[in-house]
C-alpha positions in Angstrom: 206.7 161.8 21.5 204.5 160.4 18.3 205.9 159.8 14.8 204.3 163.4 13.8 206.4 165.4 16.4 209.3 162.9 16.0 209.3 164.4 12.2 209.5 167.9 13.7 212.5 167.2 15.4 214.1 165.4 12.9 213.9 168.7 10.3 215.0 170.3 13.8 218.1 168.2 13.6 218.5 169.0 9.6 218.4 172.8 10.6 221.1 172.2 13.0 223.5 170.1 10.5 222.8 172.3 7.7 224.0 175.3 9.8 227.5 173.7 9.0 227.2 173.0 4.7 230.4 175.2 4.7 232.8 173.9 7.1 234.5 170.6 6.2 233.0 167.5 7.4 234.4 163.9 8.5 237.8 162.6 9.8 239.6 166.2 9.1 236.6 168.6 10.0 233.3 168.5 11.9 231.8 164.9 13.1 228.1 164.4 13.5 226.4 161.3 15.6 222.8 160.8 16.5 221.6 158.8 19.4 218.0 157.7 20.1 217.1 156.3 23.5 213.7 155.2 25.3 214.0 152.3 27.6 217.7 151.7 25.8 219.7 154.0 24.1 221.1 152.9 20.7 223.5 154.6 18.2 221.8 155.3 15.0 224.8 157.6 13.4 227.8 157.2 14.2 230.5 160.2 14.2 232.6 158.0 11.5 229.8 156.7 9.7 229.7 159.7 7.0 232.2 162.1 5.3 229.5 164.8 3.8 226.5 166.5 5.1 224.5 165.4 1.9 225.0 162.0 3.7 224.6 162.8 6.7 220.9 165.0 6.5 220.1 161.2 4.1 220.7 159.6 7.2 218.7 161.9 10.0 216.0 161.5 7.5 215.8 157.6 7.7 215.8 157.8 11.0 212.9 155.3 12.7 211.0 156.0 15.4 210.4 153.9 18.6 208.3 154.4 21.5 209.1 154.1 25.3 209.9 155.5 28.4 212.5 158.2 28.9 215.7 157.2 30.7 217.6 159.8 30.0 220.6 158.8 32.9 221.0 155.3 31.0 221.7 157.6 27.6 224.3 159.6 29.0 225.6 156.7 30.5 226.2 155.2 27.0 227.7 158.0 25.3 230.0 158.5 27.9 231.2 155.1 27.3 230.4 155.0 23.1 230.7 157.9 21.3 232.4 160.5 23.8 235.0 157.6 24.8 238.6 158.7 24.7 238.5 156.3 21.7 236.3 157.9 19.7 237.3 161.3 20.3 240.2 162.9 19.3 242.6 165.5 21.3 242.5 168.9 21.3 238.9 168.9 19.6 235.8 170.2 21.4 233.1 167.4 22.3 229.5 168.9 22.0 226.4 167.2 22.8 223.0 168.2 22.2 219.8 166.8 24.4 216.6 167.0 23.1 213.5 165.9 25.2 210.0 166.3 26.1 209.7 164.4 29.1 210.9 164.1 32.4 213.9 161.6 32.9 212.9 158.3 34.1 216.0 157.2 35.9 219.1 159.6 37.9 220.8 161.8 35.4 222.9 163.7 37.9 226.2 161.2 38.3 226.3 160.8 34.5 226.1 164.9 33.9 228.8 165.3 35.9 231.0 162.9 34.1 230.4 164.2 31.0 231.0 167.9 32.1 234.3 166.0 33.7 235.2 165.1 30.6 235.4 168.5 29.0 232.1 167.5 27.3 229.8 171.0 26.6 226.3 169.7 27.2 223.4 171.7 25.3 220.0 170.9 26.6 216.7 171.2 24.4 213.9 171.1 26.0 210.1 171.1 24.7 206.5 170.9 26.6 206.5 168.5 29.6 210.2 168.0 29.8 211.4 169.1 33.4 213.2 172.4 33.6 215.3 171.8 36.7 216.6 168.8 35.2 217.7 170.2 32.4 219.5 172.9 33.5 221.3 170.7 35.6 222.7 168.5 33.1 223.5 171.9 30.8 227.2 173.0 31.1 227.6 176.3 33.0 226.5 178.6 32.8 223.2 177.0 31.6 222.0 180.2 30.4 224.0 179.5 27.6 223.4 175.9 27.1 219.9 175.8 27.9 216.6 176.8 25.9 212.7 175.6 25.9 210.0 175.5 23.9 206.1 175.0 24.7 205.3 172.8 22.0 207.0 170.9 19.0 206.4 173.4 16.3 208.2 176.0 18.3 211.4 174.6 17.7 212.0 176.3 14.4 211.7 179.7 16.5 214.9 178.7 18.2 217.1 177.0 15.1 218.7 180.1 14.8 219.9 180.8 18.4 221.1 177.3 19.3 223.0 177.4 15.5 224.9 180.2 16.4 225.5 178.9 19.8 226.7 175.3 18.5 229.0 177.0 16.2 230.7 179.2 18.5 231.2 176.6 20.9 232.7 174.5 17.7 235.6 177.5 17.2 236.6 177.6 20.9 239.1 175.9 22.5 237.9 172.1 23.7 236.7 172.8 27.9 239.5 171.0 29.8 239.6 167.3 31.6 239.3 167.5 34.6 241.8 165.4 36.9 241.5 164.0 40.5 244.6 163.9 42.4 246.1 161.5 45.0 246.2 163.4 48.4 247.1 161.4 50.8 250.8 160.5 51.5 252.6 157.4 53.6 255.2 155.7 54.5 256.0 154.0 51.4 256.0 152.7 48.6 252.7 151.8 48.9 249.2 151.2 47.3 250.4 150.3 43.9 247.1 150.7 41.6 247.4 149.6 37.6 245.0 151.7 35.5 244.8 152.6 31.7 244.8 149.1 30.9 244.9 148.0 27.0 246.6 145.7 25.2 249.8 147.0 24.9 250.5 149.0 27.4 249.4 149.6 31.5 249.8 152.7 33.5 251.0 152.0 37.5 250.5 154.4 40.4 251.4 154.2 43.7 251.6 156.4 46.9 255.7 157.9 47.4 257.6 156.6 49.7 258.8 159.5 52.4 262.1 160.4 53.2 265.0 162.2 50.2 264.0 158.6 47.8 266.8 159.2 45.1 265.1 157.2 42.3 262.7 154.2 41.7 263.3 151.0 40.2 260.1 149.3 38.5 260.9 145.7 37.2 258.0 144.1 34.9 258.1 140.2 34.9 255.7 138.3 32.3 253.7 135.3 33.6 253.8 132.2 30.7 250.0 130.7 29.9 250.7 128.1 32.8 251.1 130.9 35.5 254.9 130.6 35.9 257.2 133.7 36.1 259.3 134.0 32.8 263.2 134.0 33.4 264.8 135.5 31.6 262.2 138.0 29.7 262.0 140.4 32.9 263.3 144.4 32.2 263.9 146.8 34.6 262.9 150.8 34.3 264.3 153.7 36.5 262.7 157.1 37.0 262.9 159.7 39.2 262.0 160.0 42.6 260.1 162.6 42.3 257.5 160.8 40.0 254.9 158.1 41.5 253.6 157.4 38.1 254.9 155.1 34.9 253.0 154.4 31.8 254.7 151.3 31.0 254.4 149.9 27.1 255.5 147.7 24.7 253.4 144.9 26.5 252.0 141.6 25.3 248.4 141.6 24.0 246.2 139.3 27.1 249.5 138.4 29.0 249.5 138.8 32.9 252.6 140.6 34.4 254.1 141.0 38.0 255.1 145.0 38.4 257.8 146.0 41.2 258.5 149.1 42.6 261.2 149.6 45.0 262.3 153.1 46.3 266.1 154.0 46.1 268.3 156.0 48.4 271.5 158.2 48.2 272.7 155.6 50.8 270.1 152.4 50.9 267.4 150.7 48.8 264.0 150.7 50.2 260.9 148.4 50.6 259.6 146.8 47.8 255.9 146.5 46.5 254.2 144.2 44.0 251.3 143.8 42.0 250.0 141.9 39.3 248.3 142.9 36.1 246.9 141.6 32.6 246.9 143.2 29.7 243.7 143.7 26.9 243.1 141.3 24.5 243.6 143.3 20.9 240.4 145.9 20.3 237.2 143.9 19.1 236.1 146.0 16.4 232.9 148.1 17.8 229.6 149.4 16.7 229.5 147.0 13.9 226.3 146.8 12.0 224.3 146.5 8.6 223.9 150.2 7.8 222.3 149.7 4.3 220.1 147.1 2.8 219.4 146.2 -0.7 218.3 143.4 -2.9 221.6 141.9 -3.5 223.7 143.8 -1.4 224.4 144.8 2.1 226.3 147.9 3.8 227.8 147.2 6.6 229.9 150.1 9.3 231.5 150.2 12.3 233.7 152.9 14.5 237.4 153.5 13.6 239.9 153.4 16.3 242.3 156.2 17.1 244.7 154.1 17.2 246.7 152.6 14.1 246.4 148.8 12.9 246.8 147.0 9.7 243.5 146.6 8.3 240.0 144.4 8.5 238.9 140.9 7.3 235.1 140.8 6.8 233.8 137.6 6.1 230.3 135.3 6.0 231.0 131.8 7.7 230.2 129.0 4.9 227.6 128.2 6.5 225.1 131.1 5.3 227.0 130.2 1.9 227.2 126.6 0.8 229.9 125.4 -1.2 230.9 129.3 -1.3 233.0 131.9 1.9 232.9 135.6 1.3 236.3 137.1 2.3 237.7 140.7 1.7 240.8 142.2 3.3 239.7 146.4 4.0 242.5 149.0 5.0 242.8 150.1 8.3 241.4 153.6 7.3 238.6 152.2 5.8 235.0 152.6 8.1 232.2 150.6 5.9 232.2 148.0 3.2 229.5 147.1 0.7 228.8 143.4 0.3 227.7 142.6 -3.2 226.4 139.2 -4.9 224.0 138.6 -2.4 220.4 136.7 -2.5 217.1 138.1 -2.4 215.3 137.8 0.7 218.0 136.2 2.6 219.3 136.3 6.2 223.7 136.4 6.2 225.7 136.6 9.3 228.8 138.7 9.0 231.8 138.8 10.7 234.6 141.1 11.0 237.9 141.4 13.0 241.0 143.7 13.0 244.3 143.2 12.2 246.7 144.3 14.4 250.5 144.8 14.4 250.4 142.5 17.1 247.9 140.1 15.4 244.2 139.7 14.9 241.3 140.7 17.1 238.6 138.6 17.9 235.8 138.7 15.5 232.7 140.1 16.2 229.2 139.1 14.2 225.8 141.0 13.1 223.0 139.7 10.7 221.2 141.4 7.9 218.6 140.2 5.5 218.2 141.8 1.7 215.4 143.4 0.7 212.6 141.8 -1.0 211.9 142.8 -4.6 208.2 144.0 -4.2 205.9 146.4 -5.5 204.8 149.9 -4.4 201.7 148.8 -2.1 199.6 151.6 -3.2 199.0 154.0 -5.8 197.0 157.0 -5.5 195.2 158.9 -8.0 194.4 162.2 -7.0 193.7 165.9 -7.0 192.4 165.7 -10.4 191.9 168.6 -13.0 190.8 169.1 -16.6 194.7 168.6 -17.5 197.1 167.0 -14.3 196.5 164.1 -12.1 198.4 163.8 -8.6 200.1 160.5 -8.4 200.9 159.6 -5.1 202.4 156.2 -3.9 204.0 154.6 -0.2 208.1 154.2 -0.4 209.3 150.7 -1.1 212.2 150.3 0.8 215.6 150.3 -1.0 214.8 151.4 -4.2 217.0 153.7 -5.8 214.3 154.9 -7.7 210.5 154.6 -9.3 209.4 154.8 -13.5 205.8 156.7 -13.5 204.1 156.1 -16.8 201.0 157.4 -18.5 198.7 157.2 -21.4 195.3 157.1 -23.0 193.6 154.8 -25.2 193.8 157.5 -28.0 197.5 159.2 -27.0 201.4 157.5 -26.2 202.6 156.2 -23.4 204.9 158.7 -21.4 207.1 158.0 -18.7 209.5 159.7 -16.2 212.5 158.2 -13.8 212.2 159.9 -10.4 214.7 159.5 -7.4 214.5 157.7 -4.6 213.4 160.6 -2.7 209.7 160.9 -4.3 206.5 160.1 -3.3 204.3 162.0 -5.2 204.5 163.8 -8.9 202.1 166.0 -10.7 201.2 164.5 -14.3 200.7 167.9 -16.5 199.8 168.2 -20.1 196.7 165.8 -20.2 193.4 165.8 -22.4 190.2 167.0 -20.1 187.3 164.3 -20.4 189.7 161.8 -20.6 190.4 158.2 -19.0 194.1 157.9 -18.2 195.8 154.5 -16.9 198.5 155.6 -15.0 201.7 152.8 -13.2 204.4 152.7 -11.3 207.2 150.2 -10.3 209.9 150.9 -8.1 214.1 150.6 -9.4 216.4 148.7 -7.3 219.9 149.7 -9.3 219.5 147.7 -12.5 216.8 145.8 -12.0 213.0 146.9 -12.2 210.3 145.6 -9.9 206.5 144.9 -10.3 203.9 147.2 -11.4 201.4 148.5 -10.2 198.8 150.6 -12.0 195.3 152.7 -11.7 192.7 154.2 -14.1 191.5 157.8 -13.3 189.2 160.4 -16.0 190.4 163.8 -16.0 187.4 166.4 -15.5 185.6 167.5 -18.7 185.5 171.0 -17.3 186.5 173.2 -14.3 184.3 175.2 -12.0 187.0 177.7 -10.6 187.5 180.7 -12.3 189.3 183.1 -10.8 192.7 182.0 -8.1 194.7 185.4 -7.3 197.5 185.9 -5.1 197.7 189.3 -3.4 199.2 190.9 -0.5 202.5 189.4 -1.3 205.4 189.7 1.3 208.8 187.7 1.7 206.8 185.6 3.5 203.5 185.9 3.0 201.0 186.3 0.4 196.7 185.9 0.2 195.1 183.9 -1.8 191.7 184.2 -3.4 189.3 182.5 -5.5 185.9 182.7 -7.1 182.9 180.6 -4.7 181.7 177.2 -6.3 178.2 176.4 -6.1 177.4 172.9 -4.1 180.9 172.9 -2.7 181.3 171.5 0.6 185.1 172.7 0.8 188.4 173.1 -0.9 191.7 171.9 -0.5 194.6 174.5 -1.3 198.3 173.3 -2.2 201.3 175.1 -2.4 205.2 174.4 -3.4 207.6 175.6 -5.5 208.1 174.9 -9.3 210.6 173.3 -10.3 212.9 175.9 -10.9 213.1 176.4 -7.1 212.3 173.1 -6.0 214.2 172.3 -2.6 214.2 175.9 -1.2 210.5 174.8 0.4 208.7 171.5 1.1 204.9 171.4 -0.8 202.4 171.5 1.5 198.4 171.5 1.4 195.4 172.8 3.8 191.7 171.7 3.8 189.1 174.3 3.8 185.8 175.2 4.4 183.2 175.9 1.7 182.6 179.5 3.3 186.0 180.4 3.0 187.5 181.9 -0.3 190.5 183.2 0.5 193.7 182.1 3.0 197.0 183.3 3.8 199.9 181.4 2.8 202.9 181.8 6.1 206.2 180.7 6.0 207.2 181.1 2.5 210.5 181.6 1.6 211.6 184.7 0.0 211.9 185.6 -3.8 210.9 181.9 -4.4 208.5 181.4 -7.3 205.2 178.9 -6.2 202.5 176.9 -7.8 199.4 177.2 -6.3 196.3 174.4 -6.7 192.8 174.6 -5.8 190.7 171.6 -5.6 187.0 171.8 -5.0 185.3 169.2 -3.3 182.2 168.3 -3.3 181.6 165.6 0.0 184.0 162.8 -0.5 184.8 163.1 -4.1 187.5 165.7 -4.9 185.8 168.0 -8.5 187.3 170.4 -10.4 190.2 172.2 -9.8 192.8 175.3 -11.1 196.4 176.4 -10.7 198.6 179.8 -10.8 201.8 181.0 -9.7 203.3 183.7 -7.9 206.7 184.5 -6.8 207.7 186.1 -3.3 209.4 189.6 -2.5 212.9 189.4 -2.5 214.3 190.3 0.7 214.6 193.9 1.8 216.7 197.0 2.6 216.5 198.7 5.5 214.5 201.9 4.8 215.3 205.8 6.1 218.9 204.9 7.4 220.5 208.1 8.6 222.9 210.3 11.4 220.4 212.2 13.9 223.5 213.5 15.6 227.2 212.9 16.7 229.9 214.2 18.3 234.1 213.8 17.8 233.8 210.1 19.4 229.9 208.9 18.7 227.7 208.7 16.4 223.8 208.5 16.8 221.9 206.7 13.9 218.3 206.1 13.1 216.2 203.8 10.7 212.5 202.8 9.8 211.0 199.6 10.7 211.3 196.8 8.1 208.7 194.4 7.5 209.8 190.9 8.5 212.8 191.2 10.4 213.8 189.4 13.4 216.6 191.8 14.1 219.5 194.2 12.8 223.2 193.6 12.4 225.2 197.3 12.4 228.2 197.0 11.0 230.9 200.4 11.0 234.7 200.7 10.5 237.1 203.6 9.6 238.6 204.1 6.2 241.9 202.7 8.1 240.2 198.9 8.1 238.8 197.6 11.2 235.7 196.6 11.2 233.0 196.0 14.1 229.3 195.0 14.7 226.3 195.0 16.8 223.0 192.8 16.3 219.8 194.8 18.0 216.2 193.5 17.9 213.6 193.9 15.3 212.3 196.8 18.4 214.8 198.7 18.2 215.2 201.2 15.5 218.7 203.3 16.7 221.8 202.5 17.9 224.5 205.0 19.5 227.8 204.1 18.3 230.7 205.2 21.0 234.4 204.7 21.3 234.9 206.3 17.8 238.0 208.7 16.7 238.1 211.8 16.8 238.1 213.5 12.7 237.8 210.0 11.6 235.3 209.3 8.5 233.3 206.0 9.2 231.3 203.8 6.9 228.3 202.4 9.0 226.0 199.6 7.0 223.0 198.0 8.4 220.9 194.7 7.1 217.5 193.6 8.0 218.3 189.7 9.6 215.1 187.4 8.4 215.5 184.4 10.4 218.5 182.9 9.1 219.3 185.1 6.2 219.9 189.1 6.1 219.1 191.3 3.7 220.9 193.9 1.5 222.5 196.4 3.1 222.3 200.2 3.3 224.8 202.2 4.1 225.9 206.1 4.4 229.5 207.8 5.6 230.0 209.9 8.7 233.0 211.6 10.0 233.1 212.4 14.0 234.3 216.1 14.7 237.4 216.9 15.0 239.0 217.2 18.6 239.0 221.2 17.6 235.4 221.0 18.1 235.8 220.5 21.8 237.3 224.1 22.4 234.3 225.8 20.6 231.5 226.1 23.2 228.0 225.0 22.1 224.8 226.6 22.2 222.7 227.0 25.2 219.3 226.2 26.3 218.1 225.9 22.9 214.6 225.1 22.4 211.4 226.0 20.3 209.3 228.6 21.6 206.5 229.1 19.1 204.6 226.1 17.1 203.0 226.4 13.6 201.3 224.2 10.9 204.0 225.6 8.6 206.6 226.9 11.4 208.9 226.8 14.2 210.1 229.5 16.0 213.5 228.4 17.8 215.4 230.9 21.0 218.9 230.2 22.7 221.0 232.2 25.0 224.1 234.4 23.2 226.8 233.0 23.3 230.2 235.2 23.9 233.3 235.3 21.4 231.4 233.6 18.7 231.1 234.7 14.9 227.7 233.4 14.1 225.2 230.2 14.2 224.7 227.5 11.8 221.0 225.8 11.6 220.1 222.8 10.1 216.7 220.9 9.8 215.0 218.2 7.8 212.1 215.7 8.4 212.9 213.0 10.8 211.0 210.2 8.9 213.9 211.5 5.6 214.3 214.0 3.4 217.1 216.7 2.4 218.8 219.0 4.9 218.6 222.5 4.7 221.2 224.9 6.4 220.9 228.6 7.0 223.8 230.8 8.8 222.5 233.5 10.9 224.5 236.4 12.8 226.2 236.3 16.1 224.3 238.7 17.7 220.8 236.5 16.6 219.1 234.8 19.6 216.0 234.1 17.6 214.9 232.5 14.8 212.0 230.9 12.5 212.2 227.6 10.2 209.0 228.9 7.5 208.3 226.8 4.9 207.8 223.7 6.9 205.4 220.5 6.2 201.7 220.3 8.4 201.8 217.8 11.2 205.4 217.0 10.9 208.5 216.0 13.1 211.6 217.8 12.3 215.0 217.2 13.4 216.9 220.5 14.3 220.9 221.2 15.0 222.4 224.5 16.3 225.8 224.9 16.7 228.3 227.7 17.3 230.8 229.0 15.0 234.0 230.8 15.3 235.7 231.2 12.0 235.6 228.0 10.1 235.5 226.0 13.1 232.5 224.8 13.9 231.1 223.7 17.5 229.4 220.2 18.6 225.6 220.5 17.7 223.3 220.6 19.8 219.7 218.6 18.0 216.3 218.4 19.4 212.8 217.8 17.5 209.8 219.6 17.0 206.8 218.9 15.4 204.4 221.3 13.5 200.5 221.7 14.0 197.7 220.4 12.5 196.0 222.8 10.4 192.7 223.5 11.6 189.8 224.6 9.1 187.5 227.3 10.7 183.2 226.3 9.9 181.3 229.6 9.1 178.0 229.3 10.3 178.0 226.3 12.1 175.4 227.1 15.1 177.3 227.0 18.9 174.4 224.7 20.4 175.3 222.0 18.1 179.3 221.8 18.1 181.0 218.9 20.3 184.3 218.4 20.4 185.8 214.9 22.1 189.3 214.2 23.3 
């Protein structure tokens, strides 16, 4: 995959989780766990680890990469038995899993599918460039048209964040897909077979196949074995269920004690055949998926899974033999899943150990090791895209800070300084002197204590050689920049992000650029965000003189010419103009009662019929352009259906225009009988006000004057008798072009082209 397309997927992943910022997340809401697998799959979340997405998108973005081959089976296998376990999922909850490759699996992944779909796991499969299709759609739940989406490279994946979103939270809101159970079949002469399953350290569940024959009841007698292998008089018990049932879950067992189970099959009139079988109980649940999760100079974080089942609490402790003189100890509550280990030396290697407490005692301990981070300095400071007034400082992450202190200053000025989070790696110094040498440093923060420094010397430009940096053609999305040519430039490196007012709503980035080209358009921007633009000119390997500007992007907007072209006493027809940027519409409409309903169409699609209304029923109807994952303001307009009157009110007849002008149309229809006149409306079909005229009964024929050159209309005709009014009938009609007669203009040298 490579680290570069391993980031892509990673804000692929960030997409997904942030999907879910308003739902509630952890032990009472929605659970997130990441898995990473090549040659051997390993958790890197957990589903318990975190109780916030702020945490959690923290996480996905720490997330190392490793390479290897891809053996997809083994990583199904694993979750099956980690993370999808019945003991780390909870009843009654729906299990989702996400798979997202770009490679064909290199082991079987068909037995493992299936026992994930068997346990009521929904399976969505991801797949991008060389990842096999068959494959995937095989693992997918059904139908995989559903589950199932690819993409043809890495940078694609964006284009379907939306879709699998909206699929993944769906599936969330639906009932968990049902377990699916295999039953015993076959029947003999019995009781027979006895088979102990569902062992754990309390309790073990035993089967076996019914005895035939009108069996009244069975008698199951548990017997406890003592460590030296002897039967235990005395501490025997007895159960008795009904002969109907071939099944016992039998509890309130000893934790690794071996027990002899009895079944024998009981008669209105006799007592059958007896069967035996031994079994041993679990020792008490180790505690699983311990690990450091965190790692600091003094401190380590350590986290594991919590059980579904109840216990007392933890004991985490470091043998003395990492500690001379001195054991760590510290009791945690059973509803605890991490612990921070403070006190801790620099640079140092720790074992820890941690067991769980039990009503029934302690389990036994498991171990991991963890060193503490080093107190070093950032490796390298870079001094970059410099100007008359701001020098980029960039620097590499030191791992485990909390935090870095930039500071500044000339030989003639103060020293200023700035804290930054954890988070940054670069940081644009404004307000500086031109002409002027600067020392600029840097040392990371690890809590309360500061490491070393590091520092670097760097002149700001006496003067700057760009004059002119214009943004234009600006969009929600989009704008073009320009800029002035710079003599002797062999390029020029533009960089966008937003200020800080709207920092977070877009990531900076920068592109190189030829020295021919002097202007570029900026994609992917996000709406009615405000951006700082800088152009560096750079002349071969030294970067010169450079200028900045801002510009804001358009908000996003309403859909344009919304409007009724015609409807009837249960439909409405509606029509609307294209809007720039829209990846589709969502149609909303409900009746003044409550109610209401909608309908997403592609960005292609510019009407929508709306059936299944009431008849005499006034309807809002609202539609908003969708950009990706946002929609824009609404527009709206009210429409009532006709009333079921209507119906009984013929309409008019083979209506249609039978004369064309630049500035008219002549319209004809058949005479309708028992009518009292006609009412004719028109106005332009791209918007514009309605104009109505009511003509006699006897009228076949009429002309629309006054109209607009080259120009679609949209007509209704409908009959009247009284005040009631018939169901129109609307067609559309477009006047001519005006043609301009040339005097003069000798026939030999005319040509006209079609």
């Amino acid at each position: 995959m490579g680290e570069a397309n391993f980031q892509t997927v990673k804000e692929f992943l960030n997409g997904i989780i942030t999907s879910f910022k308003k739902v509630p997340v952890g032990k009472d809401g929605i659970r997130f766990g990441v898995t990473l697998y090549s040659d051997h799959p390993r958790t890197e979340i957990a589903l318990t680890d975190y109780g916030t997405i702020e945490e959690v998108l923290v996480a996905i973005r720490d997330l190392p990469f490793q390479g290897g081959n891809t053996k997809t089976g083994a990583a199904l296998s694993f979750l099956e038995h980690s993370e999808l376990s019945s003991t780390m999922t909870r009843q009654n909850t729906p299990k989702i899993m996400v798979l997202v490759t770009d490679g064909k699996s290199a082991d079987s992944v068909e037995e493992p599918a299936t026992r994930l779909h068997d346990r009521g796991v929904t399976v969505f499969t991801v797949g991008i460039k060389n990842a096999d299709k068959n494959e995937l759609k095989n693992i997918a739940s059904d139908p995989f048209e559903e589950h199932y989406l690819f993409v043809e490279d890495f940078e694609l994946l964006s284009t379907i964040l939306a879709k699998v979103s909206r699929r993944l939270c769906f599936t969330a809101s639906e009932p968990p897909r049902p377990v699916r159970t295999t039953l015993l079949a076959e029947k003999i002469i019995g009781p027979r077979d006895l088979v102990i399953s569902e062992l754990s350290y309390s309790s073990m569940r035993l089967s076996w196949t019914p005895a035939t024959g009108g069996v009244m009841s069975y008698r199951v007698v548990i017997s406890p074995y003592s460590s030296a292998g002897r039967l235990m008089p005395g501490e025997e018990r007895q159960i008795v269920i009904d002969g109907n049932d071939h099944t016992i879950l039998v509890t309130n067992l000893k934790p690794s004690t071996e027990y002899s189970l009895t079944v024998v099959a009981v008669y209105a009139d006799a007592i059958g055949d007896l069967a035996t079988v031994n079994g041993k109980t679990n020792a008490l649940p180790r505690v699983i998926n311990f690990r450091v999760i965190e790692k600091g100079l003094f401190n380590l974080k350590v986290a594991w899974t919590l059980p579904l089942r109840p216990l007392v609490g933890y004991k985490i402790y470091i043998p003395r033999i990492n500690r001379p003189g001195l054991a760590y100890e510290q009791n945690i509550k059973g509803d605890v899943s991490f612990h921070v280990i403070d006190n801790l030396e620099e640079d140092q290697v720790y074992t820890i150990s941690i067991y769980a407490v039990y009503p029934e005692g302690p389990s036994d301990p498991v171990s991991t090791t963890g060193r503490t981070l080093k107190l070093t300095a950032v490796r390298k400071l870079f001094l970059e895209n410099i100007t008359t007034d701001t020098i980029q400082a960039k620097w590499l992450p030191v791992k485990g800070a909390s935090g870095y202190r930039l500071t500044w200053g000339s030989s003639e000025g103060d020293l200023q300084n700035v804290n930054l989070g954890e988070a940054y790696q670069f940081y644009m110094i404004r307000g500086l002197q031109a002409g002027t040498e600067y020392t600029v440093t840097i040392n990371p923060i690890f809590g309360n204590v500061e490491g070393p420094v590091v520092s670097g010397k760097i002149m700001t430009l006496a003067t700057s050689s760009v004059h002119i940096l214009r943004a234009s053609s600006i969009t929600t999305s989009s704008a073009t920049i320009t800029w002035n040519t710079v003599q002797g430039a062999t390029g020029y490196r533009l960089a966008w992000g937003p200020t800080p007012e709207f920092i977070g709503s877009d990531r900076p980035r920068q592109v190189a650029l030829n020295s021919s080209t002097t202007s570029y358009q900026l994609k992917n921007l996000v709406s009615n965000t405000e951006y700082v633009l800088s152009l560096y000119v750079v002349f071969g390997s030294a970067v010169g003189p450079g200028m900045t500007a801002t510009m804001k992007t358009s908000p996003l907007s309403h859909v344009s010419n919304f409007r009724v072209t015609t409807y009837t006493n249960t439909s409405v027809s509606v029509v609307w103009g294209a809007t720039v940027g829209a990846t589709e519409y969502k149609i909303t409409w409900s009746p003044t009662s409550g109610g209401t309903q909608t309908q997403y169409v592609d960005r292609s699609t510019l009407s929508y019929h709306i059936g299944h209304l009431n008849p005499g029923t006034r309807y809002t109807i609202s539609i908003n352009a969708v950009y990706r994952n946002s929609e824009g303001p609404a527009a709206s307009l009210s429409q009532k259906t006709a009333s079921p009157d209507s119906e009984q009110v013929q309409s008019v007849k083979e209506l249609k225009v039978i004369e064309t002008g630049s500035n008219s149309l002549k319209l004809s229809w058949k005479k309708m009988p028992g009518i009292s006149g006609y009412r004719i409306s028109w106005a332009l079909l791209r918007g514009g006000p309605e104009r109505t005229r009511i003509v006699p009964a006897d009228a076949t024929l009429h002309v629309l004057n006054g109209l607009l050159e080259s120009s679609t209309y949209t007509i209704r005709v409908s009959t009247m008798v009284g005040s009631r009014q018939g169901m129109p009938v609307v067609i559309s009609a477009q006047t001519l072009f005006r043609l301009f007669l040339v005097q003069g203009f000798p026939a030999a040298h005319t040509r006209f082209t079609t």
